[in-house]
LOLOVEX-902361 format. One record per residue (C-alpha): residue number from 1; residue in one letter; x, y, z. Coordinates in Angstrom, 2 decimals, always signed. Each point is the difference from the previous one (the first is absolute). Layout:
<atoms>
<atom><nr>NUM</nr><rest>A</rest><east>X</east><north>Y</north><up>Z</up></atom>
...
</atoms>
This chain:
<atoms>
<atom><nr>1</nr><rest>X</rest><east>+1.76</east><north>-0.08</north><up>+20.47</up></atom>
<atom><nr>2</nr><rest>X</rest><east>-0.51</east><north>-0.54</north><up>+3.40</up></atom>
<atom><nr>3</nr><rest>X</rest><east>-2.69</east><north>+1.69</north><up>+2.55</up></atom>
<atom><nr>4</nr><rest>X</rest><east>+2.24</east><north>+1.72</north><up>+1.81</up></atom>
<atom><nr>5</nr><rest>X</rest><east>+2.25</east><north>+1.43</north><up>-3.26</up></atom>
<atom><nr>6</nr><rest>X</rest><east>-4.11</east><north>+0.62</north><up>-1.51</up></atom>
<atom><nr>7</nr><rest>X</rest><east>-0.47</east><north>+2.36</north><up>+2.75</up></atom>
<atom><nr>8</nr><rest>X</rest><east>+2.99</east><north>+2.46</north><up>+0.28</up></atom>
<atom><nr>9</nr><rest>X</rest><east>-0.36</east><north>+0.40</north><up>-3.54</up></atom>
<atom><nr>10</nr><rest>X</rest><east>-3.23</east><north>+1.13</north><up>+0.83</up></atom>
<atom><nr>11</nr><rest>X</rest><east>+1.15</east><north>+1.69</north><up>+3.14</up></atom>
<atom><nr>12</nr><rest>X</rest><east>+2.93</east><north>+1.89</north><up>-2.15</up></atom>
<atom><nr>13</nr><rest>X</rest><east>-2.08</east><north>+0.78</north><up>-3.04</up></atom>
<atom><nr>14</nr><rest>X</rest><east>-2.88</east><north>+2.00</north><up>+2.71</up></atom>
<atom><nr>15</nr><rest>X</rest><east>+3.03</east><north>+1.57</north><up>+1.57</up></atom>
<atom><nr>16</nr><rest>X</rest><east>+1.55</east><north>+0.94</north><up>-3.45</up></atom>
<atom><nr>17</nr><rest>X</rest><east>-2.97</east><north>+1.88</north><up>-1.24</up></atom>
<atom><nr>18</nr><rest>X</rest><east>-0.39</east><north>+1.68</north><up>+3.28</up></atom>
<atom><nr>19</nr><rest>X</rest><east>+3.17</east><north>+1.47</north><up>-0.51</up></atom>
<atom><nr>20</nr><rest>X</rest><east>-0.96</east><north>+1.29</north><up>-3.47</up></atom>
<atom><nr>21</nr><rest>X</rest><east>-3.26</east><north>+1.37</north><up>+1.29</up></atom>
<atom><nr>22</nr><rest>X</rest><east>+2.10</east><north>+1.95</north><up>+2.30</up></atom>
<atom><nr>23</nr><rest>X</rest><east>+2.57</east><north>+1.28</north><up>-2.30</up></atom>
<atom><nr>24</nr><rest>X</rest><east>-2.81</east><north>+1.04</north><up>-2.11</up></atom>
<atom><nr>25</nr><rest>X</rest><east>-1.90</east><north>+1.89</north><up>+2.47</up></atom>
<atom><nr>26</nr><rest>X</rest><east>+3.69</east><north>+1.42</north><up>+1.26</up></atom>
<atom><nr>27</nr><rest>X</rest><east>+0.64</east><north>+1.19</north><up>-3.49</up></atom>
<atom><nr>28</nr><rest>X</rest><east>-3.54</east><north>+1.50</north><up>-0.45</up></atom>
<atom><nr>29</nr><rest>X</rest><east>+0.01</east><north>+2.40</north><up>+3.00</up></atom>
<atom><nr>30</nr><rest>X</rest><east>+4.00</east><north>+1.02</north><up>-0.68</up></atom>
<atom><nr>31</nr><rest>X</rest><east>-0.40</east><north>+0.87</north><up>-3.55</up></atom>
<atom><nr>32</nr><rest>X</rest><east>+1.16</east><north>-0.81</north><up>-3.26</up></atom>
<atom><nr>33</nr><rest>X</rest><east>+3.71</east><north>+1.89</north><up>+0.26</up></atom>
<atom><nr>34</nr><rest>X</rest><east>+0.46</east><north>-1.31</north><up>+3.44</up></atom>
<atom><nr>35</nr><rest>X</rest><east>-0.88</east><north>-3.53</north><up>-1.17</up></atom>
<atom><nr>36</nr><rest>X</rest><east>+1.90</east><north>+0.31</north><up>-2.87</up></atom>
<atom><nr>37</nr><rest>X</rest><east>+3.11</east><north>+0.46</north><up>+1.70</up></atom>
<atom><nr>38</nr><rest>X</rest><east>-0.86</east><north>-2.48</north><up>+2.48</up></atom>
<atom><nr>39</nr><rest>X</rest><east>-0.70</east><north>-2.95</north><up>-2.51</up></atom>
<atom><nr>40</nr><rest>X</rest><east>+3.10</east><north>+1.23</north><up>-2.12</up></atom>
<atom><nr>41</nr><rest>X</rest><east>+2.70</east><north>-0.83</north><up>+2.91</up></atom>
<atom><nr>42</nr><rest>X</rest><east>-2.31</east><north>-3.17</north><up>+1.22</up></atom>
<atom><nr>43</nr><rest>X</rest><east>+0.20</east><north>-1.49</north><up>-3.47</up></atom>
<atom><nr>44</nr><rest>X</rest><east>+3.89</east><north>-0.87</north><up>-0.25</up></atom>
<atom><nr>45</nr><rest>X</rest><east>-0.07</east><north>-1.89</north><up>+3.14</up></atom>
<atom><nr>46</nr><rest>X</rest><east>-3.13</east><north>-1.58</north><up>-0.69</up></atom>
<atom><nr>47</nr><rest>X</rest><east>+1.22</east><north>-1.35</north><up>-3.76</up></atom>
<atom><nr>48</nr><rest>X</rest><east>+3.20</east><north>-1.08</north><up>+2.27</up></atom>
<atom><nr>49</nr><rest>X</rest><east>-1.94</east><north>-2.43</north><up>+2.93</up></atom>
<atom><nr>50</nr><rest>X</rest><east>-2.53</east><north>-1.21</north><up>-3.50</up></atom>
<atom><nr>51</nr><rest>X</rest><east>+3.55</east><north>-1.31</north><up>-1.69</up></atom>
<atom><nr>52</nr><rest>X</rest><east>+1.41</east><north>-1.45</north><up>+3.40</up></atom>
<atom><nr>53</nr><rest>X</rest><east>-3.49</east><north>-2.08</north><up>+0.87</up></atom>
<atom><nr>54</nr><rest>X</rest><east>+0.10</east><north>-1.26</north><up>-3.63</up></atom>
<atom><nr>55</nr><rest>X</rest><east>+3.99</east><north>-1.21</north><up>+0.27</up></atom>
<atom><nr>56</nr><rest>X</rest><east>-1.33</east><north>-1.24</north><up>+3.33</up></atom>
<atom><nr>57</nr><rest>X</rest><east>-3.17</east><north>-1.95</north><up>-2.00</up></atom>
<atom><nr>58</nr><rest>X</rest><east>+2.61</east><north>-1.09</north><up>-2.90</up></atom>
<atom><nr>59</nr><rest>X</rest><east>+2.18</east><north>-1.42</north><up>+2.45</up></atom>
<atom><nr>60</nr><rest>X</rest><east>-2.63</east><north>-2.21</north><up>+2.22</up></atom>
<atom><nr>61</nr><rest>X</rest><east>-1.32</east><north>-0.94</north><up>-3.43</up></atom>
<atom><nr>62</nr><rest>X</rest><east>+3.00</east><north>-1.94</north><up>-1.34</up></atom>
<atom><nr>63</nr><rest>X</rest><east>+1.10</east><north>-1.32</north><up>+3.45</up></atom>
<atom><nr>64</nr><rest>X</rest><east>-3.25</east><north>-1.43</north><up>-0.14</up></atom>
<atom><nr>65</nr><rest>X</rest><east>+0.34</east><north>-1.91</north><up>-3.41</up></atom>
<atom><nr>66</nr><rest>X</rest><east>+2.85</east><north>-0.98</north><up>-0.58</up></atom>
<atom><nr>67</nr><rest>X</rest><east>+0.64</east><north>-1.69</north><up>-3.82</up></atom>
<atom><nr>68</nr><rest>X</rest><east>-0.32</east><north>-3.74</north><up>-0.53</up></atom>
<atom><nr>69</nr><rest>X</rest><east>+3.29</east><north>-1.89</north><up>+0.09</up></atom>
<atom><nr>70</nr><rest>X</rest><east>-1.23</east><north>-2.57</north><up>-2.58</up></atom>
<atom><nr>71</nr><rest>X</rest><east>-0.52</east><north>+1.21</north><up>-3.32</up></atom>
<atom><nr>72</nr><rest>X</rest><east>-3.16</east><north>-1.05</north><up>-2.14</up></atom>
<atom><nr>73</nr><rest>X</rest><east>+0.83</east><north>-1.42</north><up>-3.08</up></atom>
<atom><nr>74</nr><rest>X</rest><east>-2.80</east><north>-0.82</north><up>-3.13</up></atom>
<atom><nr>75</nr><rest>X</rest><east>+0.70</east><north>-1.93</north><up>-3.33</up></atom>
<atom><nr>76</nr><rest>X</rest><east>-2.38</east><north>+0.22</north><up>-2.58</up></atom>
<atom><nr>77</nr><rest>X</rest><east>+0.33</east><north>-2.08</north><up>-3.44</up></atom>
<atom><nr>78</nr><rest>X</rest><east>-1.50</east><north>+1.28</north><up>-2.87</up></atom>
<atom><nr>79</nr><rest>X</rest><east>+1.37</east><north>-1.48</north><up>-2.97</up></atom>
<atom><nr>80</nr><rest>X</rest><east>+2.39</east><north>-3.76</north><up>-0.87</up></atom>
<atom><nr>81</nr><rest>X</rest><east>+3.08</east><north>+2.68</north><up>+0.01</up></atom>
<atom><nr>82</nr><rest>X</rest><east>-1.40</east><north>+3.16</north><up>+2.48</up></atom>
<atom><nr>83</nr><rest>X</rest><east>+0.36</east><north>-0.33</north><up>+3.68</up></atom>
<atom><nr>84</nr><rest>X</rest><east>-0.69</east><north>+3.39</north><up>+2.24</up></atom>
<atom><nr>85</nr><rest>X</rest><east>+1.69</east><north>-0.23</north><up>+3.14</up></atom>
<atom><nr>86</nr><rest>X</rest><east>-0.38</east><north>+3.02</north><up>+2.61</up></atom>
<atom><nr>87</nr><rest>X</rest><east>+1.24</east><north>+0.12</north><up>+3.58</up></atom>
<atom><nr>88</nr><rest>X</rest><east>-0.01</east><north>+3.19</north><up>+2.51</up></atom>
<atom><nr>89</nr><rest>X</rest><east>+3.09</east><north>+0.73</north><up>+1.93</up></atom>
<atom><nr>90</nr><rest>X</rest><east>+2.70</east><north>+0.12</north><up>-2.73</up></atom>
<atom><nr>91</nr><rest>X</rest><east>-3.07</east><north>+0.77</north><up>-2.43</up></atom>
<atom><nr>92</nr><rest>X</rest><east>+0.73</east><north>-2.67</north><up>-2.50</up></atom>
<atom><nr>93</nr><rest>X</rest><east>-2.06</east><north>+0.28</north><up>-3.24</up></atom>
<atom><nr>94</nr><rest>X</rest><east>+0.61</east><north>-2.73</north><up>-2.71</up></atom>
<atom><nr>95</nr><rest>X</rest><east>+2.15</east><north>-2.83</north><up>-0.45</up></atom>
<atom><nr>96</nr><rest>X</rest><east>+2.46</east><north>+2.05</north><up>-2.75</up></atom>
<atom><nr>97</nr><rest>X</rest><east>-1.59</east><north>-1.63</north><up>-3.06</up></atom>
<atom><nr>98</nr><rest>X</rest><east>+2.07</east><north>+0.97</north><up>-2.93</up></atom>
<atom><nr>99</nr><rest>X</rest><east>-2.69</east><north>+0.88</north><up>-3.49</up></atom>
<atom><nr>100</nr><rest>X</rest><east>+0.92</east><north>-0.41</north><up>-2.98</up></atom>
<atom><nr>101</nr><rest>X</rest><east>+0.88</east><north>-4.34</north><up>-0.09</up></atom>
<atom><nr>102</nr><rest>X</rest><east>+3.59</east><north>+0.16</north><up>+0.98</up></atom>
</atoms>
Protein backbone atom coordinates (compact mmCIF):
# COMPACT_ATOMS: atom_id res chain seq x y z
CA UNK A 1 0.00 0.00 0.00
CA UNK A 2 1.34 3.04 -1.02
CA UNK A 3 1.69 6.57 0.99
CA UNK A 4 -0.53 8.27 -0.86
CA UNK A 5 -3.46 5.24 -0.98
CA UNK A 6 -2.25 5.03 3.27
CA UNK A 7 -3.52 8.45 3.62
CA UNK A 8 -7.03 8.82 2.01
CA UNK A 9 -7.85 5.81 3.77
CA UNK A 10 -7.07 7.70 6.63
CA UNK A 11 -8.50 10.86 5.20
CA UNK A 12 -11.94 8.84 4.29
CA UNK A 13 -12.13 6.82 7.47
CA UNK A 14 -11.93 10.63 9.71
CA UNK A 15 -14.46 11.88 7.22
CA UNK A 16 -16.66 8.68 7.57
CA UNK A 17 -17.03 8.87 11.26
CA UNK A 18 -17.66 12.52 11.08
CA UNK A 19 -20.56 11.80 9.20
CA UNK A 20 -21.83 9.28 11.80
CA UNK A 21 -21.15 11.69 14.61
CA UNK A 22 -23.42 13.94 12.81
CA UNK A 23 -26.20 11.67 12.01
CA UNK A 24 -26.10 10.75 15.56
CA UNK A 25 -26.31 14.08 17.01
CA UNK A 26 -29.10 14.83 14.04
CA UNK A 27 -31.08 11.90 15.25
CA UNK A 28 -30.70 12.82 19.00
CA UNK A 29 -32.19 16.36 18.86
CA UNK A 30 -35.15 15.14 16.17
CA UNK A 31 -36.34 12.29 18.16
CA UNK A 32 -36.83 8.76 18.04
CA UNK A 33 -40.21 8.76 15.61
CA UNK A 34 -38.69 11.35 13.44
CA UNK A 35 -35.47 9.31 13.17
CA UNK A 36 -37.20 6.34 12.75
CA UNK A 37 -38.80 7.32 9.71
CA UNK A 38 -35.81 8.96 8.52
CA UNK A 39 -33.42 5.84 8.83
CA UNK A 40 -36.38 3.60 7.50
CA UNK A 41 -36.47 5.33 3.84
CA UNK A 42 -32.41 5.93 4.05
CA UNK A 43 -31.88 2.22 4.55
CA UNK A 44 -33.09 0.79 1.02
CA UNK A 45 -30.88 3.04 -0.83
CA UNK A 46 -28.11 2.62 1.40
CA UNK A 47 -28.26 -1.55 1.21
CA UNK A 48 -28.50 -0.60 -2.74
CA UNK A 49 -24.93 1.72 -3.18
CA UNK A 50 -23.31 -1.28 -0.27
CA UNK A 51 -24.25 -4.09 -3.15
CA UNK A 52 -23.09 -1.81 -6.17
CA UNK A 53 -19.44 -0.88 -4.41
CA UNK A 54 -19.08 -4.64 -3.67
CA UNK A 55 -19.96 -5.74 -7.61
CA UNK A 56 -17.64 -2.80 -8.21
CA UNK A 57 -14.79 -4.53 -5.61
CA UNK A 58 -15.68 -8.16 -7.18
CA UNK A 59 -15.09 -6.91 -10.48
CA UNK A 60 -11.52 -5.00 -9.98
CA UNK A 61 -10.69 -8.13 -8.01
CA UNK A 62 -10.77 -10.71 -10.81
CA UNK A 63 -9.55 -8.27 -13.53
CA UNK A 64 -6.76 -8.09 -11.33
CA UNK A 65 -5.92 -11.93 -11.15
CA UNK A 66 -6.60 -13.46 -13.73
CA UNK A 67 -6.18 -17.66 -13.55
CA UNK A 68 -2.94 -19.32 -14.61
CA UNK A 69 -2.93 -20.64 -18.17
CA UNK A 70 -0.62 -23.56 -17.24
CA UNK A 71 -2.00 -26.07 -15.09
CA UNK A 72 0.06 -27.62 -12.10
CA UNK A 73 0.28 -31.11 -12.24
CA UNK A 74 1.78 -33.58 -9.09
CA UNK A 75 2.47 -37.43 -9.24
CA UNK A 76 2.97 -39.14 -6.21
CA UNK A 77 3.95 -43.06 -6.08
CA UNK A 78 3.07 -44.90 -3.26
CA UNK A 79 3.12 -48.42 -3.92
CA UNK A 80 4.98 -51.03 -7.13
CA UNK A 81 1.18 -50.86 -8.63
CA UNK A 82 -0.36 -47.21 -7.08
CA UNK A 83 0.42 -44.05 -8.86
CA UNK A 84 -1.72 -40.71 -7.73
CA UNK A 85 -1.77 -38.32 -10.38
CA UNK A 86 -3.67 -34.84 -9.79
CA UNK A 87 -3.73 -31.82 -12.09
CA UNK A 88 -5.97 -28.47 -11.70
CA UNK A 89 -7.76 -27.19 -14.70
CA UNK A 90 -9.69 -30.28 -15.92
CA UNK A 91 -9.29 -31.52 -12.15
CA UNK A 92 -7.83 -34.86 -12.93
CA UNK A 93 -7.65 -37.24 -9.91
CA UNK A 94 -6.13 -40.77 -10.53
CA UNK A 95 -4.86 -42.63 -13.32
CA UNK A 96 -8.32 -45.04 -13.55
CA UNK A 97 -6.72 -47.99 -11.76
CA UNK A 98 -9.10 -50.83 -12.03
CA UNK A 99 -9.17 -53.09 -8.15
CA UNK A 100 -9.82 -56.17 -8.00
CA UNK A 101 -6.58 -57.90 -10.47
CA UNK A 102 -8.30 -57.80 -13.77
Amino acid sequence: MTQRTRRWLWIGGAVLGLAMAALGAYFLHVGLEKSNQLAGISGPFLSLIGIGISTVSIVQARSANPPAQSPSRQTQHSGPNSVNIQSTNDINIGNNNKFGGR
